[in-house]
C-alpha positions in Angstrom: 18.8 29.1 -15.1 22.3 29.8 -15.1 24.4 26.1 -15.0 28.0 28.3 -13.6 28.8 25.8 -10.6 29.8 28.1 -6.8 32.9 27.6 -5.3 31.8 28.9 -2.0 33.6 27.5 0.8 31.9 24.2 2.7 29.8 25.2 5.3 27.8 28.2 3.0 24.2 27.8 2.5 22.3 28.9 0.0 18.4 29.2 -0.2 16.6 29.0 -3.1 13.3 29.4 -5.2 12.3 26.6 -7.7 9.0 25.6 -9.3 9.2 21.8 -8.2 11.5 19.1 -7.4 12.6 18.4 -10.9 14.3 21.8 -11.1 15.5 21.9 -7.1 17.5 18.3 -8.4 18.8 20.1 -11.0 19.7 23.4 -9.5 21.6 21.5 -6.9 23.4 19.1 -9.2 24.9 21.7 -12.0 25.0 24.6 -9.1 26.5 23.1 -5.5 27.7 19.5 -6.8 27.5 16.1 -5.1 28.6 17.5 -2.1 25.7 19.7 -1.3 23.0 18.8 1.4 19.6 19.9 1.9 18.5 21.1 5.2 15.0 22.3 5.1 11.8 22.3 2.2 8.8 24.3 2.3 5.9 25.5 0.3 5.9 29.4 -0.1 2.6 30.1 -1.4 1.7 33.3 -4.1 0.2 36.7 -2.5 -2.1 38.9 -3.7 -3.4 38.7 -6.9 -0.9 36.3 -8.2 -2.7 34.0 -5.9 -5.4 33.1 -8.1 -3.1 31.7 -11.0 0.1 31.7 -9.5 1.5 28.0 -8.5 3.0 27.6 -5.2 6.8 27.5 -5.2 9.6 25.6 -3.4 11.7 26.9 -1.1 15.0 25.0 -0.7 18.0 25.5 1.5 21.1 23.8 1.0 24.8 23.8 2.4 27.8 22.4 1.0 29.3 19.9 3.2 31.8 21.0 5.9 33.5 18.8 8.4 33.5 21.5 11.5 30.2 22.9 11.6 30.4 27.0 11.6 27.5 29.5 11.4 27.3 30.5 7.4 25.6 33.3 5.7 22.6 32.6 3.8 22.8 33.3 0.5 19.5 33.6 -1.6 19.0 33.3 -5.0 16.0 32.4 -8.0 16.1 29.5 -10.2 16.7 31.8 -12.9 19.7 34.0 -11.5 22.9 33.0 -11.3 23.5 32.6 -7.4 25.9 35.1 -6.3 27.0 35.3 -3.0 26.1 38.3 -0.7 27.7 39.6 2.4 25.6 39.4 5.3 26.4 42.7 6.4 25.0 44.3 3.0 21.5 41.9 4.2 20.7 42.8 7.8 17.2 40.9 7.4 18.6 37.3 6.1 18.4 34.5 8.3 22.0 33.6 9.5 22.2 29.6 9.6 24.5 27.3 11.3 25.8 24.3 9.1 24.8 20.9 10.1 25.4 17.5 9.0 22.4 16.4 7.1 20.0 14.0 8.8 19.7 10.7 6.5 17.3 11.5 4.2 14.0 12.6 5.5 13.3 15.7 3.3 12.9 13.6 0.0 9.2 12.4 1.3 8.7 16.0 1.8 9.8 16.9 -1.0 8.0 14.8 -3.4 5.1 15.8 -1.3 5.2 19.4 -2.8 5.5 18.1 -5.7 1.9 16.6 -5.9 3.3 13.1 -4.8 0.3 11.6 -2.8 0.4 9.5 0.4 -0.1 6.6 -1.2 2.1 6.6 -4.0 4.6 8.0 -0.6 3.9 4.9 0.8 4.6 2.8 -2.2 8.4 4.1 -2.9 8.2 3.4 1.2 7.5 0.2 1.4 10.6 -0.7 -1.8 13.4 -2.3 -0.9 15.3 0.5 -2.6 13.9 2.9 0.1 16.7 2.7 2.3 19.4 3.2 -0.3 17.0 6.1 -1.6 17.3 7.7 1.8 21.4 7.6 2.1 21.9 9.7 -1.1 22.3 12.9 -2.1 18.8 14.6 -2.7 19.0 15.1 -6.4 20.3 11.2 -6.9 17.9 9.7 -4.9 15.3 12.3 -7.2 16.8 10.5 -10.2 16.9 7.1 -8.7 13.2 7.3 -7.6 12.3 8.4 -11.2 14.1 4.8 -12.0 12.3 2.5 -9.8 8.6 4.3 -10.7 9.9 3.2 -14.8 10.6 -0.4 -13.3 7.3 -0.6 -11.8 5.0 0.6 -14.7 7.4 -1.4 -16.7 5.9 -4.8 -15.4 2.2 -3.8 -17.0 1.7 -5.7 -20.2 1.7 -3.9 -23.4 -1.8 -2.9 -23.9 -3.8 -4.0 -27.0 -4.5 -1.4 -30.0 -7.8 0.0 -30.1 -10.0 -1.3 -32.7 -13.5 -0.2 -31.4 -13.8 2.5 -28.4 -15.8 4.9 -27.3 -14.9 7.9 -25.8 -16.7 9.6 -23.1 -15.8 12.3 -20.5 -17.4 15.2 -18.3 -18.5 18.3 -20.1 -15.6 20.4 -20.1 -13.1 17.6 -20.6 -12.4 18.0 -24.2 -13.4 14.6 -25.1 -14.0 15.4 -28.5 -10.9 17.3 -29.0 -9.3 14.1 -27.5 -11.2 11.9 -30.3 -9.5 14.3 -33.0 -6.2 14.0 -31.3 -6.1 10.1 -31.8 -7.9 10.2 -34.4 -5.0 12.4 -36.1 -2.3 10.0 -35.1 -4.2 7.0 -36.4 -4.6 8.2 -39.9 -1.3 10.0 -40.1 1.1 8.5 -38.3 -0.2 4.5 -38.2 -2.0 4.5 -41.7 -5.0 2.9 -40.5 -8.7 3.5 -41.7 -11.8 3.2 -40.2 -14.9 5.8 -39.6 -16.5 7.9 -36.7 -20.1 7.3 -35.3 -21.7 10.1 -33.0 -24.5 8.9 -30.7 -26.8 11.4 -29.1 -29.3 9.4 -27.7 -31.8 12.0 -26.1 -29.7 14.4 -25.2 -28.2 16.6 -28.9 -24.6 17.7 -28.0 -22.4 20.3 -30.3 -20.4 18.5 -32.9 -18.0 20.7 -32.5 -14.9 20.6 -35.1 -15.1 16.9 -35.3 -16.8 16.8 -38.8 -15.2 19.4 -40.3 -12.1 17.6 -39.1 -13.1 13.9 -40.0 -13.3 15.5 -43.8 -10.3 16.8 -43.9 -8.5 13.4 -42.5 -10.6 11.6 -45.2 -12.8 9.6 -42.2 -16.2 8.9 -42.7 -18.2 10.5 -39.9 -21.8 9.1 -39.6 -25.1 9.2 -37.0 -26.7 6.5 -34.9 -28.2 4.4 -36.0 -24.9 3.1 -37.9 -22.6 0.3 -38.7 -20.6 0.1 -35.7 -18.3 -2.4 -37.1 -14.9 -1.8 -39.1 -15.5 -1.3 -42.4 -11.9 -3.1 -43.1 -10.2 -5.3 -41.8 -7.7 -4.1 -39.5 -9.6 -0.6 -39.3 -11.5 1.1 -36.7 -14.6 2.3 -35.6 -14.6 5.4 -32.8 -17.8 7.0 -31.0 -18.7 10.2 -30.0 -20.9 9.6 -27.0 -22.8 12.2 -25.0 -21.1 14.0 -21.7 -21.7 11.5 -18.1 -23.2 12.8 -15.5 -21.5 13.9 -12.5 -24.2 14.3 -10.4 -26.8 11.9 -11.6 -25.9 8.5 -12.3 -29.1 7.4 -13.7 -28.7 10.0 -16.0 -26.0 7.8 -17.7 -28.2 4.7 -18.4 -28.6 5.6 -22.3 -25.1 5.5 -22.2 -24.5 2.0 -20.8 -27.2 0.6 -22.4 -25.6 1.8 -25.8 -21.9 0.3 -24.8 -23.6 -3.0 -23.8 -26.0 -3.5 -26.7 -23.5 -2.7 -29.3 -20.8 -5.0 -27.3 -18.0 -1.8 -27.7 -15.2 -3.1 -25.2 -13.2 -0.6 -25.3 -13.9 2.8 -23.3 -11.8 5.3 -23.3 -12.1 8.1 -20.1 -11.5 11.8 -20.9 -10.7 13.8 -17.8 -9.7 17.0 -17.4 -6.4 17.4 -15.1 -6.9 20.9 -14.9 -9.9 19.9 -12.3 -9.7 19.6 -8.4 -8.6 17.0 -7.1 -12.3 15.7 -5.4 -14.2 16.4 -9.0 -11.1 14.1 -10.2 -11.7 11.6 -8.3 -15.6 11.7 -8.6 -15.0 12.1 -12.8 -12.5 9.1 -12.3 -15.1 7.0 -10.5 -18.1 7.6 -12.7 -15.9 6.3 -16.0 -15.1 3.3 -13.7 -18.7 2.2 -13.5 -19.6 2.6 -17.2 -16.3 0.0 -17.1 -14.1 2.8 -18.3 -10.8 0.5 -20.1 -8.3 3.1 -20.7 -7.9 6.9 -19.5 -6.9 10.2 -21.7 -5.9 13.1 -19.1 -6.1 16.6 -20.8 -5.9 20.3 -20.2 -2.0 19.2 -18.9 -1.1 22.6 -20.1 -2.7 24.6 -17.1 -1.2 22.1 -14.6 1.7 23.3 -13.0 2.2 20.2 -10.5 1.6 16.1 -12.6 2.6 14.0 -9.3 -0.8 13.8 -9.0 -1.6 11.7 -11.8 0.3 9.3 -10.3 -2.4 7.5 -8.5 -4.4 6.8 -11.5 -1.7 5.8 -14.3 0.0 3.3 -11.1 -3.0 2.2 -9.1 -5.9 2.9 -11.0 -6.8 -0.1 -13.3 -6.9 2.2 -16.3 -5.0 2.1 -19.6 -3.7 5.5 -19.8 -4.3 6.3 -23.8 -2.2 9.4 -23.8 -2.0 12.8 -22.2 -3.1 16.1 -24.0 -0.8 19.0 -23.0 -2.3 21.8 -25.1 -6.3 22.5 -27.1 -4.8 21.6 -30.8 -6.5 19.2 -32.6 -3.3 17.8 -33.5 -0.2 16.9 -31.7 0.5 18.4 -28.5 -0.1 15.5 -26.8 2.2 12.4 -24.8 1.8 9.0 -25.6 3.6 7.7 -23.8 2.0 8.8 -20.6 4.7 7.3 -17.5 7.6 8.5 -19.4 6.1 11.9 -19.7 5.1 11.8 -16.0 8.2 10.6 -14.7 10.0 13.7 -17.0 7.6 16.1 -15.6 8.4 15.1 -11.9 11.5 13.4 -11.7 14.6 14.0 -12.9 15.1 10.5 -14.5 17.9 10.3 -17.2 19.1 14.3 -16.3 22.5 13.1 -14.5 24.5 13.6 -17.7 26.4 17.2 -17.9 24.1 19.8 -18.3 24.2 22.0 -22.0 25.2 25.0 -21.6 23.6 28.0 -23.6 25.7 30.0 -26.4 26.5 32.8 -23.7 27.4 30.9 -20.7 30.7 29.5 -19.5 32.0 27.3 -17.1 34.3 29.2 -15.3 34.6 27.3 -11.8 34.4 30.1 -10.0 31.0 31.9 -8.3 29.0 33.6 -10.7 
């Protein structure tokens, strides 16, 4: 996307496609300045065959301000084409439209709407007493401010203990084992720390996967229920490989609880895959919950166009959030730091420096 600032006259409005509200902040901040307001948001959804992978986009109409309101052309342009103005005459089919003054603020709800924002978290950044103040800036401030206050309210949660003995557990599908290898790659190479693998299958024999070829190459002792389920050293850990829950049959999960309660293993770590609807979500999300889930992993991040979602469980849920997995290596690709990566992915939090330009581009002032 092209960062050359217009100097079309007040009053011009511009439309414009973007994948989210991150990118309509930033289009509007480097591209139409402070002085730009936003008149009207809406979901254009994908035709045809793009339709079945295709994310829904944003479409975003602006004006720069202009003291006497005059009818503008509309001037429409991609997020990744410089926006160049074109005469209305050389358009016969664009919408002409007149330039208003901007109503408060009442398209930043919307806005973060479309971006997978749920109601509640909605009502949350509602209810602030930053709201107000929120609602008299300009959209891609009060996109950057709102990215601010979510850091100050996650920032409140105490700092979670390390994890000494967990389990992991997780739908089939999830990648729960992947999500074992993940940590269990940062533990040994980035912390240091030792400590062994146990895989229970209890009745039901489930793939192993890459994990033991992986454990061997790490240097971690893999072993089979019945095992020590106790660090082996002090300061070490011990991780478990549990079956996949059931979705559909809770009592199909009993083994499972019986297992975490017997062997006294606190900590239980969640694996869900973001990737899945938003009812199976829930339904996954509530399951872990009554085998007294303690942290969460979200992966499959990579094929999720839209994060606001996750919002509900990282803020409200009652889950640790252990990190998020944005791609199917068994090493790396994945966030600790899950709110800071959330808040990246769907607010422009920290972004309100000058933008960098790339080696062909210039800031010339004038349209590009």
């Amino acid at each position: 996307m092209s960062t050359q600032n217009l100097t079309a006259a007040p009053g011009t409005c511009y439309k414009f496609t973007v994948a989210n509200a991150h990118e309509a902040a930033q289009f509007i901040r480097d591209r139409l300045g402070d002085n730009a307001r936003v008149l009207s948001v809406r979901t254009i959804e994908p035709t045809g065959l793009r339709g079945l992978w295709a994310s829904p986009k944003l479409e975003v109409i602006a004006s720069l301000v202009n003291e006497t309101p005059a009818p503008a052309p509309l001037l429409e342009v991609t997020s990744d084409e410089p926006a160049t103005p074109v005469p209305v005459a050389s358009t016969p089919t664009a919408l002409r439209i007149s330039a208003r003054p901007a109503p408060s603020r009442p398209e930043l709800s919307p806005l973060l709407r479309r971006s997978g924002f749920s109601e509640s978290i909605i009502s949350l950044l509602e209810r602030s007493a930053t709201w107000a103040e929120l609602q008299a800036m300009p959209l891609h401030r009060a996109l950057v401010e709102t990215g601010r206050y979510m850091q100050t309210v996650v920032s409140t949660r105490p700092a979670p203990a390390p994890l000494t003995r967990a389990a992991f557990i997780g739908l089939a599908g999830a990648g729960r084992t992947t999500a074992l290898c993940k940590w269990l790659s940062t533990e040994v190479s980035r912390r240091a720390r030792q400590g062994h693998v146990v895989i229970a299958e209890f009745d039901q024999p489930m793939s192993r996967g890459p994990l033991p070829v992986f454990c061997e190459a790490l240097g971690v002792p893999l072993a089979h229920y019945p095992a020590s389920t106790q660090p082996a050293t002090p300061g070490g850990f011990v991780y478990f490989d549990l079956p996949n829950i059931s979705l559909r049959d809770p009592a199909a999960n009993t083994a499972i609880a019986d297992f975490l309660d017997r062997e006294k293993i606190e900590q239980r770590v969640l694996v869900l895959n973001a990737a899945y609807g938003p009812a199976a979500l829930r339904a996954g999300y509530a399951r872990g919950r009554e085998l007294g889930a303690t942290h969460v992993v979200f992966t499959h991040l990579d094929e999720v166009a839209q994060w606001g979602g996750l919002w509900d469980y990282l803020i409200d849920g009652g889950l640790e959030p252990l990190f998020l997995a944005t791609g199917p290596s068994l090493t790396g690709e994945c966030e600790e730091d899950a709110f800071d990566a959330l808040t990246r992915r769907t607010l422009p939090v920290g972004h309100d420096h000058a933008p960098v330009l790339a080696d062909d581009e210039e800031t010339t002032g004038e349209a590009a």
